[in-house]
N, C-alpha and C positions, 0 to 999 in steps of 0.2 A: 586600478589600472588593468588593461586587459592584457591578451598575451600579446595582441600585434602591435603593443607599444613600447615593448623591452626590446630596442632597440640598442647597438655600440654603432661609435661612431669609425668608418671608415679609414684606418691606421696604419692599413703597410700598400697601398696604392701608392704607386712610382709613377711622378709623368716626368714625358720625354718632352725633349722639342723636338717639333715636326719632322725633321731632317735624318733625327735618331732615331726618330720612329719608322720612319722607310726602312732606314739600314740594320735595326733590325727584323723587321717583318721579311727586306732580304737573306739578310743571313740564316735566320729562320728557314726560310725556301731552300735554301742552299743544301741546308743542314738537313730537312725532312726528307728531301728529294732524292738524298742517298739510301733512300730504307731502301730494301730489297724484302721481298718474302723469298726464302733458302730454303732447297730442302737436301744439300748438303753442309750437316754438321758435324762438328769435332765433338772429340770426349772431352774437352781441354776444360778443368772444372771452374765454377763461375762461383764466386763467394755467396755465400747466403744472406748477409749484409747486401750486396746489391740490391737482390731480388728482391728484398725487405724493403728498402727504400723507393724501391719504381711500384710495388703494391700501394703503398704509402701515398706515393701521386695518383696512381690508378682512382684510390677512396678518395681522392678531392674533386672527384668529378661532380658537377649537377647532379641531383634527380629529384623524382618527383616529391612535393613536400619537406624535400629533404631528409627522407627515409633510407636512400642508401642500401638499394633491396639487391646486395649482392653479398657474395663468398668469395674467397678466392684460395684454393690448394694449389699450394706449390710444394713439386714433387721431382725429390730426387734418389730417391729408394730406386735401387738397381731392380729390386722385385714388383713394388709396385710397376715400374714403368715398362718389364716387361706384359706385366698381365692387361696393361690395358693396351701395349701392342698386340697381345694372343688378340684379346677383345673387338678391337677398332680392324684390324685385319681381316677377320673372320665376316664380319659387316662389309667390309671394301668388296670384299670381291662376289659377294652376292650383289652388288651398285655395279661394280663393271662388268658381272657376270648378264646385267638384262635390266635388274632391277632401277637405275638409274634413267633407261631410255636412250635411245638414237640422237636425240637431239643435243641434251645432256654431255653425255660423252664424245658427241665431235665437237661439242663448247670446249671441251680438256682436255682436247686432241693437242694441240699446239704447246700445251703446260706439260706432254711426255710424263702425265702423273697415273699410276696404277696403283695396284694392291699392294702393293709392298712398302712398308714404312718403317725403315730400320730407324730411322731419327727418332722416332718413338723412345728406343732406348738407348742410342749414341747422346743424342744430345745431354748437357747437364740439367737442364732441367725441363717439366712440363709445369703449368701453370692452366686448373681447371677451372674455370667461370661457375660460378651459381648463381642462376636470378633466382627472387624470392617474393610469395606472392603475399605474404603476410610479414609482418614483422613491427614495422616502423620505427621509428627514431629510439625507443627504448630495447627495438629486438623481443617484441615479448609473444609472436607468434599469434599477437589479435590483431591487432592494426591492419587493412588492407596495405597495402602498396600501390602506388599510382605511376602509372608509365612506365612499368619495371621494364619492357622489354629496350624504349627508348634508355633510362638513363642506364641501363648495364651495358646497350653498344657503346654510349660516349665512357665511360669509364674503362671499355676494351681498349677504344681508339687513345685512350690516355694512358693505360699500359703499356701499347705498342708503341708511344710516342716515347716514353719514359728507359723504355728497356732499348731503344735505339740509339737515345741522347746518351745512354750511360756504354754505348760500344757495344753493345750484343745484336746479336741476328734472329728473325724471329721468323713463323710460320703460325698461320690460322688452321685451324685441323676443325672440322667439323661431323664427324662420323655420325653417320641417322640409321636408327635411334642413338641416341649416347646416355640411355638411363644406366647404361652398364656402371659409367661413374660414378655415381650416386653410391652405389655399395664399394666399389676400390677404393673413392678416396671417403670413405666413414661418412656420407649423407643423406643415408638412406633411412631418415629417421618415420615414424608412422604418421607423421600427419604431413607428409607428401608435398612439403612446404619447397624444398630446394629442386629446380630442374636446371641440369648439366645444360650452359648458355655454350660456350667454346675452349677449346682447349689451343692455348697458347705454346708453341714449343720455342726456349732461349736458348741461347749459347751463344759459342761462336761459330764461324762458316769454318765448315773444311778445308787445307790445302787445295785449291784446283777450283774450288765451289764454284757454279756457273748458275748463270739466272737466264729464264727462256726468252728469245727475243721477243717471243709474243707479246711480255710481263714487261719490257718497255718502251711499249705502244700507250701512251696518252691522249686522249681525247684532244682536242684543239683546244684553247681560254675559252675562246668563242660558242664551243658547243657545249660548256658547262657554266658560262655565267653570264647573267644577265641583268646591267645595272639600268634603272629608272630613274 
């Protein structure tokens, strides 16, 4: 018997009828469509157990072969999470300082976003992304990995879905370069396997928290789907 024949048979599939399946696929909408990206947050602390468990859905995402070519640091150290505000700051404002571009920065004109990022260390936690270019299903640092950059976005977009359902507020933080990670959060190992994919920031919103009108401007149905 080969290996494509060790198959199990299909055991915790739920069907719906039709009816229920609309009203959840609404409710669903309902429910997703309240995310907001925040980038005022409280210190109000978030259990570790949660964050545990929305990592936990993050790792049920696809990917390629089913290799699974990520990390995930979650981080609530008052020191760590200053040092990679010192870090990501020092980068921001060489980006708003020229290095980003004219065009670039009147795109995040309207987002009122600058150098300054106290949520860095307000917030309770950061949670740091690692794709990985080797590893595979065993993690043994030979295996190529396939489609690592695809299956580590959906397994973000599963984070950010998971940490939303569970009540927390989140933020996508992309600071370039961000090898700086790589040595804060202990992955800076010699064979150059993990790169810093995105840094997630949870918690909850601040008293007063505001989201930019610009951020609830959606496209039309019509200009993003198209059925045949």
């Amino acid at each position: 018997m080969n290996q494509a024949e060790h198959h199990y048979p299909l055991e915790d599939y739920v069907s719906y009828p039709e009816d229920e399946m609309l009203a959840r696929a609404k409710a669903h909408y309902f429910n997703i469509r309240r995310r907001h990206t925040i980038r005022d947050f409280s210190d109000k602390p978030v259990a570790k157990e949660i964050i545990e468990e929305c990592i936990k859905a993050a790792a049920t995402a696809p990917s390629g072969a089913n290799h699974q070519p990520w990390h995930f640091v979650a981080i609530s150290d008052r020191s760590v999470k200053s040092q990679i505000r010192e870090e990501a700051e020092a980068l921001e404002r060489t980006f708003y300082e020229g290095r980003a571009g004219e065009e670039w920065l009147d795109a995040l004109k309207p987002l009122g976003t600058d150098a300054h990022k106290p949520y860095l260390e307000k917030a309770p936690w950061l949670i740091a992304i690692f794709s990985q270019k080797r590893g595979g299903i065993e993690n043994d640092n030979e295996q190529t990995n396939y489609y690592v950059h695809e299956s580590v976005g959906i397994a973000t977009g599963f984070l950010i879905q998971a940490l939303h359902n569970a009540g927390l507020v989140t933020l996508t933080h992309t600071p370039k370069p961000m090898s700086f990670l790589k040595k804060v959060c202990g992955r800076d190992n010699d064979n150059d396997n993990d790169r810093p994919y995105m840094l997630i920031i949870a918690g909850y919103p601040e008293e007063g928290a505001t989201i930019p009108e610009h951020a609830t401007k959606k496209k039309e149905f019509e200009e993003i789907a198209t059925f045949l």
